[in-house]
C-alpha positions in Angstrom: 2.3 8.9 -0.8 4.4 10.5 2.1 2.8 12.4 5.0 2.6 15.8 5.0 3.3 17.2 8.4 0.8 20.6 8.5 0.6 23.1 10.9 4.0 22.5 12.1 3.8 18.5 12.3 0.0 18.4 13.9 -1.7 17.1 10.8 -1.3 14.2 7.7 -2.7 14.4 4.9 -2.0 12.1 1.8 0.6 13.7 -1.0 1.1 12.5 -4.6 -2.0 10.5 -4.6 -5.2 10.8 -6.3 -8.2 10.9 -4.7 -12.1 11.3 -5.5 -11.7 10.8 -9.3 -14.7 12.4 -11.4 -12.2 12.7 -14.6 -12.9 11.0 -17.9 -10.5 9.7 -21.1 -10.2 12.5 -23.2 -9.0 10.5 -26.0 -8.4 6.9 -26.0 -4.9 7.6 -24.7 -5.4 10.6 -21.6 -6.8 10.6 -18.9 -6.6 13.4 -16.2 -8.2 13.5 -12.3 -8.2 17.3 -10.4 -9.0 17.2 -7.0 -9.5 19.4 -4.1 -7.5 18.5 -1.0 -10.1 19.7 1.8 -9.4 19.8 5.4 -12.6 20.3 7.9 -14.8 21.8 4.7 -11.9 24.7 3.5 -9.5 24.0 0.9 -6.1 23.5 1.4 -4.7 22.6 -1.7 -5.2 20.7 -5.0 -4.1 17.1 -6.5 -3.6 16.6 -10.6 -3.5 13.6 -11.8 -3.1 12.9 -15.9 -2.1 9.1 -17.2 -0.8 8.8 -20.5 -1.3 5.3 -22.2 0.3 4.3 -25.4 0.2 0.7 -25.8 1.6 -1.4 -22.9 3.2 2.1 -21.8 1.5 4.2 -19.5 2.7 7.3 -17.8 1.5 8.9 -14.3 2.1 12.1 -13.8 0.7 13.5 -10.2 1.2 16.6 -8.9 0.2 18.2 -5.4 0.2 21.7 -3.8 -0.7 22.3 -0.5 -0.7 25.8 1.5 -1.8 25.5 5.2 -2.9 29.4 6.7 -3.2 30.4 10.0 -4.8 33.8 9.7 -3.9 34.9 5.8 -0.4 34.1 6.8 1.2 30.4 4.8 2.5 28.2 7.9 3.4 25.4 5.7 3.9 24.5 2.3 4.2 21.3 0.2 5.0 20.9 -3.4 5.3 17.9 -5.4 5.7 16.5 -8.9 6.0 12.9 -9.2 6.1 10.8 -13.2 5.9 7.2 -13.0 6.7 4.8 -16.3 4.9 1.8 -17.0 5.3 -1.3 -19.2 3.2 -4.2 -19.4 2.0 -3.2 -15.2 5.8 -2.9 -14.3 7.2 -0.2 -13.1 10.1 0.7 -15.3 10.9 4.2 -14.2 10.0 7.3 -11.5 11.3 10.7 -11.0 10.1 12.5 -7.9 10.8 16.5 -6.9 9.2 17.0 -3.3 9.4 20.8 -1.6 8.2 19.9 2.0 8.1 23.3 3.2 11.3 24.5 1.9 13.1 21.5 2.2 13.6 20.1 -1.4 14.0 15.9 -2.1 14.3 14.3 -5.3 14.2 10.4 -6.0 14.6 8.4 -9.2 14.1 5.0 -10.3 14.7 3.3 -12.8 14.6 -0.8 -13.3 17.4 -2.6 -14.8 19.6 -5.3 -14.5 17.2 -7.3 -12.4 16.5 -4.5 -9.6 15.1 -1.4 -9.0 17.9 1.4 -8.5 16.4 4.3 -6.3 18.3 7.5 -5.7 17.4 9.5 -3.1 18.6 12.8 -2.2 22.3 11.7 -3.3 21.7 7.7 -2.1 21.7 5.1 -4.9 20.1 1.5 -3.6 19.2 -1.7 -4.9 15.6 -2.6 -4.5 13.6 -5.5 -5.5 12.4 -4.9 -9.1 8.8 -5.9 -8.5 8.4 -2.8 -5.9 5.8 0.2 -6.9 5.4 3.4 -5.8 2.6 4.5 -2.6 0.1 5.6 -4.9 -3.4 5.3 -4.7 -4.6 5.9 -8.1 -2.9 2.4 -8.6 -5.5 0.4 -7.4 -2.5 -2.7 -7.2 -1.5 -0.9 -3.9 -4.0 -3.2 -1.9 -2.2 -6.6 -2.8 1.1 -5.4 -1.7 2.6 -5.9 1.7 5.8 -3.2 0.7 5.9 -0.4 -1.6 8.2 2.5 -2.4 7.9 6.2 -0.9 8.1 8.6 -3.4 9.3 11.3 -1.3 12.3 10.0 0.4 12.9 6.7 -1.6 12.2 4.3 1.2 10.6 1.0 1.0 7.6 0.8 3.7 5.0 -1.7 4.6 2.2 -1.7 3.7 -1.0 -3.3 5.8 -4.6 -3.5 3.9 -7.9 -4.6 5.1 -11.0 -5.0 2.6 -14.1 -3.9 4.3 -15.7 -5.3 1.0 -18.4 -3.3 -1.1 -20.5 -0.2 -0.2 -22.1 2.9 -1.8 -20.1 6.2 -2.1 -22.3 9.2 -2.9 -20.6 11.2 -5.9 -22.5 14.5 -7.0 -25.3 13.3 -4.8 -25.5 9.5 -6.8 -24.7 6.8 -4.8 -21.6 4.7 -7.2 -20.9 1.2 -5.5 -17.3 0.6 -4.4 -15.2 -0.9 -2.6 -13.7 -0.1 0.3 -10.5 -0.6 2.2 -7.9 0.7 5.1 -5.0 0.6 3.9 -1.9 1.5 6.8 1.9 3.0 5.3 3.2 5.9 7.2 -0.3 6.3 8.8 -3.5 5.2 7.7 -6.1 6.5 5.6 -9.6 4.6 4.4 -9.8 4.4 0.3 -12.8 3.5 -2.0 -12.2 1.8 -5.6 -15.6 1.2 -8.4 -15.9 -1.2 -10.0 -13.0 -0.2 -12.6 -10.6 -0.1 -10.1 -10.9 3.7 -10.0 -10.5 5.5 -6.9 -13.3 7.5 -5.9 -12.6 8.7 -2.2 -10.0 9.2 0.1 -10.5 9.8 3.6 -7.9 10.4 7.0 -7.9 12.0 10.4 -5.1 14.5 10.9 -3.3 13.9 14.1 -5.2 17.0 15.6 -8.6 15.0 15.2 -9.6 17.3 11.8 -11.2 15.4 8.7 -9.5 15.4 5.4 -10.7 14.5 2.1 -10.6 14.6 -1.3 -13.2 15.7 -3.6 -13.2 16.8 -7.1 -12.5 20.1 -7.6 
């Protein structure tokens, strides 16, 4: 999850990441999470999320589109598609495209011989293999102190605080949950239920402006 800089670097919002999740298994094997990405109660763009479980292997696909306008005309645009492989709760292998307003990234991981190898953007590193991805569909993110950004291939820290549990009104039901700040390259407050499903995202852009996630 890498921050967006909108409206020319003035506002963060979360990318790749799921947020308020209303979606159900289809089958045994799919599951898939839409989302609207609201900012101040208007729409700015949409999050998909779709996991694909065979076995111990699962696959995450997310992808986010996000158009800020400033009087009908697109001031910024972000675009991403990231696919994360699972085995047995390891990460075995990611493949992120980002298009941050024209400025394209792409980062892969795969883990072998006893490491995590990230290339970013051209740069191959060796990380530690136990590392996962900034996403917050993977409720895991909260016992980590370091993950890897999706966007640029980086490892950041990661800094959680469990506020412990509290109701979260979905479709005007209140759904207990539990809730938690979690700080990487900004911070944003998160709410899991009891399946360790996220239900809610929530962050303040840097202009003051309330952004969420809702199902959409």
């Amino acid at each position: 999850m890498k921050t967006l800089a909108l409206v020319l670097g003035t506002l963060s919002v979360v990318s790749g990441v799921s947020g308020v999740s209303t979606g159900a298994w289809a089958d045994p094997d799919t599951r898939t999470m839409r989302y609207a990405v609201m900012r101040e109660g208007q729409q700015i763009g949409t999050t998909t999320v779709q996991l694909r479980r065979n076995g111990p292997a699962m696959t995450a696909e997310v992808k986010t589109n996000v158009q800020v306008k400033i009087a009908y005309i697109t001031v910024y645009r972000y675009e991403q598609t990231e696919v994360e492989q699972w085995q047995d709760g390891k990460l075995e292998a990611l493949n992120a495209v980002t298009n941050d307003n024209g400025t394209m990234h792409r980062v892969t991981a795969r883990n072998e011989g006893g490491a995590l190898t990230v290339d970013a953007d051209g740069k191959t590193s060796r990380l530690d293999p136990s590392l996962i991805p900034v996403s917050l569909w993977n409720a895991g993110l909260v016992k980590r102190t370091m993950a890897l950004d999706p966007q640029d291939g980086k490892v950041i820290p990661v800094s959680v605080v469990d506020h412990g549990t509290e109701d979260v009104v979905l479709q005007g039901k209140p759904v207990p949950a539990r809730h938690y700040s979690i700080a990487t390259s900004f911070p944003q407050d998160v709410w899991y239920d009891s399946k360790h499903q996220l239900i809610r995202v929530e962050l303040r852009g840097s202009d003051g402006s309330k952004i969420h996630y809702q199902p959409g």
